[in-house]
Residue frames relative to the residue before (quaternion, step in Angstrom):
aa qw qx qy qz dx dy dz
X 1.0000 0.0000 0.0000 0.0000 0.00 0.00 0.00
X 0.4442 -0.6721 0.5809 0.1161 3.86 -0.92 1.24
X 0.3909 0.7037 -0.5759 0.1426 3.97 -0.52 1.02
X 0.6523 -0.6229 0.4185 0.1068 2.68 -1.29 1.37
X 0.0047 0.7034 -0.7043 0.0957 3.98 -0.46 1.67
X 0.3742 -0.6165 0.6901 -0.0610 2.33 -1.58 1.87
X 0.0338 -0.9032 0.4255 -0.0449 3.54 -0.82 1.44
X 0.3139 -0.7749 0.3939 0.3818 3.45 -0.27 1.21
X 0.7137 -0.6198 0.2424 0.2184 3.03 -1.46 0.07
X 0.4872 0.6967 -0.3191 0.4189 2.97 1.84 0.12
X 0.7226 0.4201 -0.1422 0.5302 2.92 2.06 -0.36
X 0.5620 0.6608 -0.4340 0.2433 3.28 1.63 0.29
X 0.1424 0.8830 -0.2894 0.3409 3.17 1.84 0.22
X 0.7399 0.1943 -0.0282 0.6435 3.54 1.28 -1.28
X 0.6866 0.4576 -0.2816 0.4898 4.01 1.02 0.56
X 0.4430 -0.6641 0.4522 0.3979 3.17 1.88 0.18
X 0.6524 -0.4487 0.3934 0.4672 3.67 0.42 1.38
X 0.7066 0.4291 -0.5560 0.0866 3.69 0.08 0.25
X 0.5377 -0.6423 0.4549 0.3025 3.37 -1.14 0.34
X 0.6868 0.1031 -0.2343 0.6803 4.21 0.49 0.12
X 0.0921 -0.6567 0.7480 0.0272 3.28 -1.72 0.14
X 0.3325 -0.6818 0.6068 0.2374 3.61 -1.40 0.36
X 0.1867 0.8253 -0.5236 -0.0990 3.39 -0.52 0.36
X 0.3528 -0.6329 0.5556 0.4078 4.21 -0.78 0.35
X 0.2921 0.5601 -0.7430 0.2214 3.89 -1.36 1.32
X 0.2005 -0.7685 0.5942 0.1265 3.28 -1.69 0.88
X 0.7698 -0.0345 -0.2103 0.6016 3.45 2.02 1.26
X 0.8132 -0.2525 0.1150 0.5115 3.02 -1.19 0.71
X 0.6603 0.5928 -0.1392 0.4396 3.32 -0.05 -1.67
X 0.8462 0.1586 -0.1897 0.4721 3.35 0.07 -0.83
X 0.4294 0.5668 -0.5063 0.4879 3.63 1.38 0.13
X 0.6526 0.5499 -0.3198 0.4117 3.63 0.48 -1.00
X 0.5930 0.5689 -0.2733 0.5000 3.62 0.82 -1.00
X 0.6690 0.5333 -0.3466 0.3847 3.81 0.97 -1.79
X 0.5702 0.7063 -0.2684 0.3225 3.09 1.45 -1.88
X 0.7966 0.3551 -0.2211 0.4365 3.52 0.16 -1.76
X 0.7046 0.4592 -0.3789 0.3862 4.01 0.71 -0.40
X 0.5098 0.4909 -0.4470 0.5471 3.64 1.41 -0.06
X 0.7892 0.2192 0.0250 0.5732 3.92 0.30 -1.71
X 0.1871 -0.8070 0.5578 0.0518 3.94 0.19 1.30
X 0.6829 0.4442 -0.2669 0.5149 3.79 -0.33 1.01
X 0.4741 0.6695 -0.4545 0.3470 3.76 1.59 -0.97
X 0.5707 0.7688 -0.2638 0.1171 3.13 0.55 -1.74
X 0.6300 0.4724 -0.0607 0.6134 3.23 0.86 -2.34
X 0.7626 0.3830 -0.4087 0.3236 3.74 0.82 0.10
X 0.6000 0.4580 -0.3648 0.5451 3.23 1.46 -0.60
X 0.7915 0.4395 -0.1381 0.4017 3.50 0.26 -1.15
X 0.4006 -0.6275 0.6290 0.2239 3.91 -1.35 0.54
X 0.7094 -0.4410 0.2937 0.4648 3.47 -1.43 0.41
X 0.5261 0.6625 -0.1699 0.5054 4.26 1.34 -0.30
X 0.5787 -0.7202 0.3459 0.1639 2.86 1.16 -0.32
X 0.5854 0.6610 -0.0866 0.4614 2.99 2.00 -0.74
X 0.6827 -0.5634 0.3510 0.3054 3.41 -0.55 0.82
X 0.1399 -0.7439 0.5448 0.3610 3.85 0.01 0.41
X 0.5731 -0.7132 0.3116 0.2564 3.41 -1.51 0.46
X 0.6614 0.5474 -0.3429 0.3813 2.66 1.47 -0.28
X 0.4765 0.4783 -0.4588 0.5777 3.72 1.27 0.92
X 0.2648 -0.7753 0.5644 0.1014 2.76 -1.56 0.74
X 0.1428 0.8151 -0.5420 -0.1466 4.03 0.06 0.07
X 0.4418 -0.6254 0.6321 -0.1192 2.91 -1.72 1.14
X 0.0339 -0.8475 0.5284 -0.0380 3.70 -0.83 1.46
X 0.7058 -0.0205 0.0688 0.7048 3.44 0.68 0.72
X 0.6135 -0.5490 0.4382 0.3607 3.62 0.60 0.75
X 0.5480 0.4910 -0.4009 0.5457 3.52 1.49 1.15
X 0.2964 -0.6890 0.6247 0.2174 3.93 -0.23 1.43
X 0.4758 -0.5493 0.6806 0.0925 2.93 -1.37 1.55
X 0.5780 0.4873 -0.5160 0.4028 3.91 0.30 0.22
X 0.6825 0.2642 -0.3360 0.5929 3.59 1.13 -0.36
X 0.6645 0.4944 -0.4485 0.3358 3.60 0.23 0.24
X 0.7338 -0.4242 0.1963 0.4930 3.58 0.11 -1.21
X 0.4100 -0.8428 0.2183 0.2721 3.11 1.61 0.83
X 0.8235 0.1284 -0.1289 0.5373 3.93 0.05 -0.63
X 0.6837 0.4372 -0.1217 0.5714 3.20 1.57 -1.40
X 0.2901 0.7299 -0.5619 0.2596 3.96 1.04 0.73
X 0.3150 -0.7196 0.5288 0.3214 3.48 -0.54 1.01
X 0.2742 -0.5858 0.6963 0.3111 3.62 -1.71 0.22
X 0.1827 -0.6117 0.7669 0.0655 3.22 -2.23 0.19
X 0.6573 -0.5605 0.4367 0.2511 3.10 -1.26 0.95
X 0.7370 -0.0066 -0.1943 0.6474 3.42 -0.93 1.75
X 0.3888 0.4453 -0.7127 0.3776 3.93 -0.16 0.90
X 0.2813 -0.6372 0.7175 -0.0083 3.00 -1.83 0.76
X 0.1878 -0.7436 0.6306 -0.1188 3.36 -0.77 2.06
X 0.1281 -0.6981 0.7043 0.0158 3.39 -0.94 1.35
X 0.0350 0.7337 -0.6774 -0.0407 3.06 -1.37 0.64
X 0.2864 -0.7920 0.5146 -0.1607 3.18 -0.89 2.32
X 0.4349 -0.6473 0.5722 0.2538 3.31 -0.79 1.14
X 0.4073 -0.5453 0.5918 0.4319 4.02 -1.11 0.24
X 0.0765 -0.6877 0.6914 0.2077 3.63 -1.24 0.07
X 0.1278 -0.7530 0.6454 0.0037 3.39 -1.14 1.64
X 0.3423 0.7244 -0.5760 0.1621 3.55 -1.01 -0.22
X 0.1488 -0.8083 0.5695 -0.0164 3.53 -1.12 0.26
């Protein structure tokens, strides 16, 4: 399945400044996997030494946080659109 990742820009660094990409995954997990064999290095940015999403990112499937859905194991569908959102702290 072909969905459309929206990348911030701290990360466009490893997409050649771009800001969406297409990539083929049918979940999280395997979007992350598509991610690092296109842009080698992404990985160590989304993920912790586990393997695990870092927390400070957020990702988003259809404007639906995958933290209430099925988080790593969110399925994808053809044409979903996956944002991935720095957290913004500060005070």
């Amino acid at each position: 399945m072909t969905v459309k990742v929206l990348i911030p820009t701290p990360l466009q660094k490893f997409t050649g400044n771009e800001a969406a990409v297409d990539c083929e995954a049918a979940d999280i997990d395997g979007l992350v996997e598509s991610l690092e064999s296109r842009f080698p290095g992404i990985k160590a940015r989304l993920c912790d030494d586990s393997g695990k999403l870092r927390r400070f990112l957020n990702f988003y499937v259809n404007e639906e946080d995958i933290r209430f859905l099925e988080n790593q194991a969110t399925a994808l569908s053809d044409g979903d659109e996956v944002s991935i959102v720095p957290a913004v702290a500060g005070g």
